[in-house]
N, CA, C and O atoms as a printed pandas DataFrame, in Angstrom:
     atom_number atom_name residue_name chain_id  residue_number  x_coord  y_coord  z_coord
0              1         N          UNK        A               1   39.737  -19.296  -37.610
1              2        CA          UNK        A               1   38.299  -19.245  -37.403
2              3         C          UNK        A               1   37.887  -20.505  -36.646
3              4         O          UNK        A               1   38.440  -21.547  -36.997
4              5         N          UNK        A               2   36.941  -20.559  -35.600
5              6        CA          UNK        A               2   36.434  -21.200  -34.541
6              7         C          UNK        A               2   35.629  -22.242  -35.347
7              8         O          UNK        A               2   34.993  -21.838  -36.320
8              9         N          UNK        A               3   35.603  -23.638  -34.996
9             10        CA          UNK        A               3   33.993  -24.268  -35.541
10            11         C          UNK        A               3   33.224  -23.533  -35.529
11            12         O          UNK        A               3   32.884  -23.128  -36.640
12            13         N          UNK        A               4   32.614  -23.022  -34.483
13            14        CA          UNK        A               4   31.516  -22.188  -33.757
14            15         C          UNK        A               4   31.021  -21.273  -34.704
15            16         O          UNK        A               4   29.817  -21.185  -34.948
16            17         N          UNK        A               5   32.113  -20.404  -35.398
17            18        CA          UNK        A               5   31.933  -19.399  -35.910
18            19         C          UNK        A               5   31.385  -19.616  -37.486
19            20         O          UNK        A               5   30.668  -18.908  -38.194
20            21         N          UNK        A               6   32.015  -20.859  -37.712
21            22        CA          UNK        A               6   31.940  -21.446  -38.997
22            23         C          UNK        A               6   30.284  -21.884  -39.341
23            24         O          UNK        A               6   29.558  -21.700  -40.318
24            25         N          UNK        A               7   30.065  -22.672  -37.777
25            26        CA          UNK        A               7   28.932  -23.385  -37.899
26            27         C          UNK        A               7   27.546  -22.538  -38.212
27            28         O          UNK        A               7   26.612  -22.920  -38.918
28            29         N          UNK        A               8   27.670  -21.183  -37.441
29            30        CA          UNK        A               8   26.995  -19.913  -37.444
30            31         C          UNK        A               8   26.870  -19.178  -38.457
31            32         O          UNK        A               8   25.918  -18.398  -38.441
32            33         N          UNK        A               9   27.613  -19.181  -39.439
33            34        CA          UNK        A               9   27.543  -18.316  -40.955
34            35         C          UNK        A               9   27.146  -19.765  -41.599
35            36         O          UNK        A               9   27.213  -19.572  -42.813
36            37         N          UNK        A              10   26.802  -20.993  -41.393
37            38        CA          UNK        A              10   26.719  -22.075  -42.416
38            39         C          UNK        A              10   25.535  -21.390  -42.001
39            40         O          UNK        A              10   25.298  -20.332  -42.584
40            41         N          UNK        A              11   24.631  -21.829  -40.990
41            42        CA          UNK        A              11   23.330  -21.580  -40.768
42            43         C          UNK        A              11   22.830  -20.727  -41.184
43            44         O          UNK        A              11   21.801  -20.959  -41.818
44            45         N          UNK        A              12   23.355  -19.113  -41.029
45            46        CA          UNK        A              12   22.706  -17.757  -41.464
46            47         C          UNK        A              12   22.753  -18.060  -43.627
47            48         O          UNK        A              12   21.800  -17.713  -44.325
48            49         N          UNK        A              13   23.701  -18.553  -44.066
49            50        CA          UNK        A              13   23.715  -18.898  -45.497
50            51         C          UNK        A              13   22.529  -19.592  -45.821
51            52         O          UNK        A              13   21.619  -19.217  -46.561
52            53         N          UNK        A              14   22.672  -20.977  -44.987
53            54        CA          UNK        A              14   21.134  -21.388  -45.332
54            55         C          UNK        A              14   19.636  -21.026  -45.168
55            56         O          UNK        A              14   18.657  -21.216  -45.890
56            57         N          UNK        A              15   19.822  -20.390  -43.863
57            58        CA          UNK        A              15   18.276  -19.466  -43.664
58            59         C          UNK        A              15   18.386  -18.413  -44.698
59            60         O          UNK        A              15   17.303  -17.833  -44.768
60            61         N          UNK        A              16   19.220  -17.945  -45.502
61            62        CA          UNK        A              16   18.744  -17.220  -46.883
62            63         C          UNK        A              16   18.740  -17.409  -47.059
63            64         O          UNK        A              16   17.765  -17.128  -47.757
64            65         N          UNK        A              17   19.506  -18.944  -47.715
65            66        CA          UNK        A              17   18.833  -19.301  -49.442
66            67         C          UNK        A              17   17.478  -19.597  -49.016
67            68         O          UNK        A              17   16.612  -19.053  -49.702
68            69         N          UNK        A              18   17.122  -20.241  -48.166
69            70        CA          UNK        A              18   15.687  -20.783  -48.150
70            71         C          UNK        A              18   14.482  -19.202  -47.943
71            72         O          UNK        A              18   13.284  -19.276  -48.215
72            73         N          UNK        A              19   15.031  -18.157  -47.525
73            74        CA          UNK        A              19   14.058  -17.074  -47.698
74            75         C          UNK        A              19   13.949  -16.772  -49.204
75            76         O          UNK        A              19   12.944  -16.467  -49.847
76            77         N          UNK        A              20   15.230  -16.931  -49.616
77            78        CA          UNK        A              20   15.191  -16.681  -51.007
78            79         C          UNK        A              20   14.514  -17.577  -52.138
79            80         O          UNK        A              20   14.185  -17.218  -53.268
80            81         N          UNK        A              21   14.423  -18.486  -51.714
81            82        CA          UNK        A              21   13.862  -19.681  -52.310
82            83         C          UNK        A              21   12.207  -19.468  -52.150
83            84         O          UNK        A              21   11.486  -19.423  -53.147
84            85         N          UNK        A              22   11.843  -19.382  -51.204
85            86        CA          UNK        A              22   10.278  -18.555  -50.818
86            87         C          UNK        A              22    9.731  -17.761  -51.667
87            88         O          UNK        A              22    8.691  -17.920  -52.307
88            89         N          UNK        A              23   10.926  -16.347  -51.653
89            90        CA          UNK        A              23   10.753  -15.192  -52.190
90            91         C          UNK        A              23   10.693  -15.711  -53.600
91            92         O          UNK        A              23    9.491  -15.856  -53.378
92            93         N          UNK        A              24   10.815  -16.067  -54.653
93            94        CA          UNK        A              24   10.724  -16.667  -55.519
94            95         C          UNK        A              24    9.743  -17.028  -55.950
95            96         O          UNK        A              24    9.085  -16.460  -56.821
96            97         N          UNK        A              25    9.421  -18.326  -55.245
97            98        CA          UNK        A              25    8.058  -18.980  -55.097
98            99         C          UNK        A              25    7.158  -17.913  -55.214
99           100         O          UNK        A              25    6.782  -17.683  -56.364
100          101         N          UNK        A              26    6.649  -17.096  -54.188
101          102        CA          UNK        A              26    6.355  -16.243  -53.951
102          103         C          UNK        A              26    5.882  -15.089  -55.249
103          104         O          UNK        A              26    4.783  -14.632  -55.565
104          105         N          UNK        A              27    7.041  -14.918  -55.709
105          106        CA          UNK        A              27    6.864  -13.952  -56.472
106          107         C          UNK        A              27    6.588  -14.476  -58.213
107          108         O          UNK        A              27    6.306  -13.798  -59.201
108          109         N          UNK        A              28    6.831  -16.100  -58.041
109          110        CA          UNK        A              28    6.430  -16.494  -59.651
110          111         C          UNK        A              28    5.174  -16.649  -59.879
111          112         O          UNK        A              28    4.778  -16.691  -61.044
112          113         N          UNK        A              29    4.060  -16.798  -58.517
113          114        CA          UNK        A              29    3.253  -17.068  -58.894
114          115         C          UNK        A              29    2.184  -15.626  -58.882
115          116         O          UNK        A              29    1.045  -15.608  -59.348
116          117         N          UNK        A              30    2.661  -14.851  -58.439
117          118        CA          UNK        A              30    2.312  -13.351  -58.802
118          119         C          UNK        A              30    2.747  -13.256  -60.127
119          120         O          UNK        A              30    2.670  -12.054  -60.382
120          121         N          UNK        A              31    3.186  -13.883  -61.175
121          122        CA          UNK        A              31    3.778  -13.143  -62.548
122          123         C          UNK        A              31    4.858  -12.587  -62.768
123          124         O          UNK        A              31    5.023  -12.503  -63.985
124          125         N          UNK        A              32    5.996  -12.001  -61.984
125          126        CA          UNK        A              32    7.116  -11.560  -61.662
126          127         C          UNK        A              32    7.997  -12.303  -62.777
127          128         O          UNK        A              32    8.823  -11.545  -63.286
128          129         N          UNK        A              33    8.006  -13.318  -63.161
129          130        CA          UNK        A              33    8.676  -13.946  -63.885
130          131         C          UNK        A              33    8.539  -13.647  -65.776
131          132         O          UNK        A              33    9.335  -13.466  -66.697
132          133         N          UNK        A              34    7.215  -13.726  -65.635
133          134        CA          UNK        A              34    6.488  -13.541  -67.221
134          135         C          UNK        A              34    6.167  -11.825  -67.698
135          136         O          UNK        A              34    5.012  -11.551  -68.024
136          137         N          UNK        A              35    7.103  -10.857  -67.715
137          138        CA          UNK        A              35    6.524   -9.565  -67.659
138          139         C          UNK        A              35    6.638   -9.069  -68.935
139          140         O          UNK        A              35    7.322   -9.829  -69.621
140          141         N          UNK        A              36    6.307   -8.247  -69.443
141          142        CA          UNK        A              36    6.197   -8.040  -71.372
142          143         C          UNK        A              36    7.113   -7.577  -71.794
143          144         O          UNK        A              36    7.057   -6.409  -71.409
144          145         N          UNK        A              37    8.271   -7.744  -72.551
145          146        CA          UNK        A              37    9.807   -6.964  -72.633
146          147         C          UNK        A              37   10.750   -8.795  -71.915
147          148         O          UNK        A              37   11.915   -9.006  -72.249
148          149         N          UNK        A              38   10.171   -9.577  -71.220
149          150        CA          UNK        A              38   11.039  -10.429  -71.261
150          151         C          UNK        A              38   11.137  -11.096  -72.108
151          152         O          UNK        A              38   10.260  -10.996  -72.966
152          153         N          UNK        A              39   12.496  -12.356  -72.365
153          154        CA          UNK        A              39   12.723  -12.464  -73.861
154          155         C          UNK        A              39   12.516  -13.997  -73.769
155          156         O          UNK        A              39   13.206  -14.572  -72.927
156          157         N          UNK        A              40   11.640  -14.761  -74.536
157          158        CA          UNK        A              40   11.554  -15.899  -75.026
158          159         C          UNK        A              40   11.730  -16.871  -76.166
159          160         O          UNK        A              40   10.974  -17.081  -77.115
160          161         N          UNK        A              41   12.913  -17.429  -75.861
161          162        CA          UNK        A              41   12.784  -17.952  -77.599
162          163         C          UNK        A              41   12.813  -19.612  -77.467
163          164         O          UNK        A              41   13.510  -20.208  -76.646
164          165         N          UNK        A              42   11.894  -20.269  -78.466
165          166        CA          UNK        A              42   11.585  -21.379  -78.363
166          167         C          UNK        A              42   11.915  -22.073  -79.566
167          168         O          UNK        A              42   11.250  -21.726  -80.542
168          169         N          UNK        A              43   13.126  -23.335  -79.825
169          170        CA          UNK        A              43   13.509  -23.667  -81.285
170          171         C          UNK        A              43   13.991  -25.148  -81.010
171          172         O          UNK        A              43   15.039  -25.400  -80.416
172          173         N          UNK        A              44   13.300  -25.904  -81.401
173          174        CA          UNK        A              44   13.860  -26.989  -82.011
174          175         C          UNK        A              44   14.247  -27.767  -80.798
175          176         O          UNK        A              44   15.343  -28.326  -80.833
176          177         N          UNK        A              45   13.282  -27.920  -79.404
177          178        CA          UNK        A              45   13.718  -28.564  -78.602
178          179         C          UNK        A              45   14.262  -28.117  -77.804
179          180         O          UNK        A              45   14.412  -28.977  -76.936
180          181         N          UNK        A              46   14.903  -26.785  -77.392
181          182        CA          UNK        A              46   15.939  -25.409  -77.214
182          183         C          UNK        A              46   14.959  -24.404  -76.577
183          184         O          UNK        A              46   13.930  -24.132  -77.195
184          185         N          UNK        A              47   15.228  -23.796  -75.303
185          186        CA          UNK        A              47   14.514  -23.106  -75.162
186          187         C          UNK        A              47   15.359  -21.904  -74.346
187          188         O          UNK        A              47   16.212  -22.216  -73.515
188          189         N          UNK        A              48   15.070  -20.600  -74.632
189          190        CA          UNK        A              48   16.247  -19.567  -74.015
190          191         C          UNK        A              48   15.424  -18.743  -73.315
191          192         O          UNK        A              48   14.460  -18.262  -73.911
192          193         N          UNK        A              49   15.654  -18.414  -71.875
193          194        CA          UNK        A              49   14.845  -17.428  -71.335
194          195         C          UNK        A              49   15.161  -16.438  -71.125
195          196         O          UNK        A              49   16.194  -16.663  -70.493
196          197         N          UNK        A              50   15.014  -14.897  -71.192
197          198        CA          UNK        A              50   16.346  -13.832  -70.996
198          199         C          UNK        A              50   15.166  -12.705  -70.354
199          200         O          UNK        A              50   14.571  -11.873  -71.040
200          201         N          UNK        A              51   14.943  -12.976  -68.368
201          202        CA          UNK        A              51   14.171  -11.886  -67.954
202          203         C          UNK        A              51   14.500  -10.556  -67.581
203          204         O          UNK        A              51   14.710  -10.123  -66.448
204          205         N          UNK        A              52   14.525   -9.769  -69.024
205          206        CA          UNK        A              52   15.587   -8.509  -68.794
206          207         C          UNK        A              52   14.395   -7.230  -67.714
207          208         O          UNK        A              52   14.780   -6.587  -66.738
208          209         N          UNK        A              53   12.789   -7.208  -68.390
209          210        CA          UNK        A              53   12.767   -6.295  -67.638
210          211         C          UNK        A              53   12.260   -7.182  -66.033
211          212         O          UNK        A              53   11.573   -6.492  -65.280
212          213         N          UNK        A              54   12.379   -7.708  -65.860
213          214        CA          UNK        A              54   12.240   -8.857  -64.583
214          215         C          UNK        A              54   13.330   -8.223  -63.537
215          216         O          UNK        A              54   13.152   -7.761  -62.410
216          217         N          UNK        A              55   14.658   -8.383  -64.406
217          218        CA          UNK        A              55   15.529   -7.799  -63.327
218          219         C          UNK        A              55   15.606   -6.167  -63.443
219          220         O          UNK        A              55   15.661   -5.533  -62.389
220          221         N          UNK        A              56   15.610   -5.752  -64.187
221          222        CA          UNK        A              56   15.465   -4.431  -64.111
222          223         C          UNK        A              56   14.597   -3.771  -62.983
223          224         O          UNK        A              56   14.864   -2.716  -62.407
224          225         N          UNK        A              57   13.229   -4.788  -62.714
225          226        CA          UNK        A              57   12.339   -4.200  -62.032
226          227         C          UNK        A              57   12.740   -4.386  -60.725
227          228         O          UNK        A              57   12.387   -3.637  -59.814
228          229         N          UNK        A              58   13.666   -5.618  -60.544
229          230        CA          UNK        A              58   13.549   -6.183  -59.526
230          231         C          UNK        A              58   15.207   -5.515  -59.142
231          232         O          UNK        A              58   15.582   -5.929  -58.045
232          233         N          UNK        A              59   16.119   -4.684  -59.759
233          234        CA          UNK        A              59   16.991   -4.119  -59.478
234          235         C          UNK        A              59   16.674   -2.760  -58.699
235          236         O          UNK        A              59   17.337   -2.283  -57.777
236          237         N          UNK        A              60   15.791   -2.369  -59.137
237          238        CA          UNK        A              60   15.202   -1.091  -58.687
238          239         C          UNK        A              60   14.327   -1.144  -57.255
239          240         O          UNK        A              60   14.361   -0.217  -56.446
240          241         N          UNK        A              61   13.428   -2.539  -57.036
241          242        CA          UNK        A              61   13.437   -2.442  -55.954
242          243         C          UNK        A              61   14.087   -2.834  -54.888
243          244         O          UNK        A              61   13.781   -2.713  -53.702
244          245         N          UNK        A              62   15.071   -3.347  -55.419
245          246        CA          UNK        A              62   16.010   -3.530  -54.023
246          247         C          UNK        A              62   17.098   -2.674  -54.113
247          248         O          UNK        A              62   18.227   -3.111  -53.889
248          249         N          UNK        A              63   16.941   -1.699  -54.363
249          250        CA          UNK        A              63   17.734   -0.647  -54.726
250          251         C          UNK        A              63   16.715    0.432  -53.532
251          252         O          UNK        A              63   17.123    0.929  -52.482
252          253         N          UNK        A              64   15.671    0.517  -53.989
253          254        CA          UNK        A              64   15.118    1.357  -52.801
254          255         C          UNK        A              64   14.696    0.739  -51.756
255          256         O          UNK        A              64   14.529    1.383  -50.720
256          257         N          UNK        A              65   14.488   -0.350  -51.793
257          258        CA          UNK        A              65   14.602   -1.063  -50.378
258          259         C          UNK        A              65   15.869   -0.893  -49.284
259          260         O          UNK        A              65   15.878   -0.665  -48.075
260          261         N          UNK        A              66   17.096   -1.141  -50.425
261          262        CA          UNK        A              66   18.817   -0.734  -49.339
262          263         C          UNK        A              66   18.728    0.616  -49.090
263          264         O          UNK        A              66   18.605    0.885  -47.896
264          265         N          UNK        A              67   18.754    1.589  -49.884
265          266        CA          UNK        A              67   19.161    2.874  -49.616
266          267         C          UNK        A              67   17.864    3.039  -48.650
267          268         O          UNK        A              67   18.123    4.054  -48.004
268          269         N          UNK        A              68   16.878    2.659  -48.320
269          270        CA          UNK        A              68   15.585    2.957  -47.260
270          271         C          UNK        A              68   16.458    2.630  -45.670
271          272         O          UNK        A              68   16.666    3.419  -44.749
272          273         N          UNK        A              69   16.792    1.359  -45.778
273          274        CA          UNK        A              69   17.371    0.573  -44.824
274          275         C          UNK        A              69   18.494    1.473  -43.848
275          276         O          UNK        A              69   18.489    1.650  -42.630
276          277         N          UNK        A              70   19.726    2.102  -45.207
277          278        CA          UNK        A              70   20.684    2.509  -44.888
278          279         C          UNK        A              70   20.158    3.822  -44.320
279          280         O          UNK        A              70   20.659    4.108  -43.233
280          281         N          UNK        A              71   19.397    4.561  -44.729
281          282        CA          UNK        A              71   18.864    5.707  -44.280
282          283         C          UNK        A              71   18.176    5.670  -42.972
283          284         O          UNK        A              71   18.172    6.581  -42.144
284          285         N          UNK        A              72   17.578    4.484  -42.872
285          286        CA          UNK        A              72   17.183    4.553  -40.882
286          287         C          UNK        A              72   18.450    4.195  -40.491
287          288         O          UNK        A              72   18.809    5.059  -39.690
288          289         N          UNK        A              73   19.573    3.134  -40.676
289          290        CA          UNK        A              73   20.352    2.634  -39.608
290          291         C          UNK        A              73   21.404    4.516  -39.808
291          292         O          UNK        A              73   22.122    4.817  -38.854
292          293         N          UNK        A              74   21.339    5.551  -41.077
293          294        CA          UNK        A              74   22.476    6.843  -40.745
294          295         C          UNK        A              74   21.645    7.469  -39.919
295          296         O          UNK        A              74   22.132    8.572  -39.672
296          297         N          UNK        A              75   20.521    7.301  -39.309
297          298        CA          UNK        A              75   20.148    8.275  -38.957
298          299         C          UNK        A              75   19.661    7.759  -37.330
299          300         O          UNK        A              75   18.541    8.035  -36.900
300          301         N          UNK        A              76   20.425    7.171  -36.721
301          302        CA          UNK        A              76   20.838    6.962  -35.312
302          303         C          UNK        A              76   22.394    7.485  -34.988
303          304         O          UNK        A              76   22.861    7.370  -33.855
C-alpha cells in the first residue's frame, strides 16, 4: 500500500469520526440520549448507563436508511 493511499483513508476515517461526533451532539441535545425504557442506575458514587431503547431506535433507523440507499444504488 502507497503513502498516498494510506494518507487518503486516514483522512476519510477522520472526516467520520468528526460527522459522527456532530451527529451526536446533534442528536443529545434533541433527547436521543434520555428516552423512557433507558436504564439508569445511580449508587454510591457509581453510575451505570445502559441506552437500550436508544439503540434499538437508533438500530432501526439506520437500518432503513441502508436498505433505502442500497435500493437506489440496485436500481441503476
Amino acid at each position: 500500500m502507497e503513502f498516498s493511499n494510506l494518507g487518503r483513508i486516514l483522512v476519510i476515517i477522520g472526516i467520520l469520526v468528526v460527522v459522527v461526533g456532530l451527529l451526536a451532539m446533534f442528536l443529545g441535545k434533541l433527547g436521543l440520549g434520555r428516552l423512557p425504557g433507558d436504564i439508569l442506575i445511580k449508587r454510591d458514587g457509581t453510575t451505570i448507563y445502559i441506552p437500550i431503547v436508544t439503540m434499538i431506535l437508533l438500530s432501526i433507523i439506520l437500518s432503513l436508511v441502508l436498505n433505502f440507499v442500497l435500493w437506489l444504488f440496485r436500481g441503476r
